[in-house]
C-alpha positions in Angstrom: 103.9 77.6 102.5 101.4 79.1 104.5 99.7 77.4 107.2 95.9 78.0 107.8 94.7 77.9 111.4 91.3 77.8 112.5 91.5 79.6 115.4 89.9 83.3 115.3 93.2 85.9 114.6 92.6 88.9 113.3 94.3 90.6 110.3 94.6 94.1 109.4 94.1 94.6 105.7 95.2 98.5 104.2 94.0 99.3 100.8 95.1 102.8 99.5 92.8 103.7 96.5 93.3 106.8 93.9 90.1 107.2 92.4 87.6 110.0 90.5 85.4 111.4 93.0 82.5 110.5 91.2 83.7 106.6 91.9 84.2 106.9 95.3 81.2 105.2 96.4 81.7 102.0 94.0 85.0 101.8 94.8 83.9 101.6 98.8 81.0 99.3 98.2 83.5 97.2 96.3 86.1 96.9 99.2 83.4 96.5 101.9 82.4 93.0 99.2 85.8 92.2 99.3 86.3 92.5 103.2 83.3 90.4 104.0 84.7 87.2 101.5 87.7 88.0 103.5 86.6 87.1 106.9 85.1 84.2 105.6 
């Protein structure tokens, strides 16, 4: 089980993602959402 500390520890996330040029930009703004709940 994992265990949750509160202190401030940084993590280093690495998302490779294959997609149509034309979708690059979504698929960015849609990892830069994702990043931001992350650090929450």
């Amino acid at each position: 089980m994992p265990h949750i500390r509160t202190d401030n520890q940084r993590v280093t996330q690495i998302t490779f993602v294959d997609s149509e040029p034309d979708k690059q930009a979504e698929a960015l703004s849609v990892m830069t959402k994702r990043a931001r709940f992350m650090a929450r």
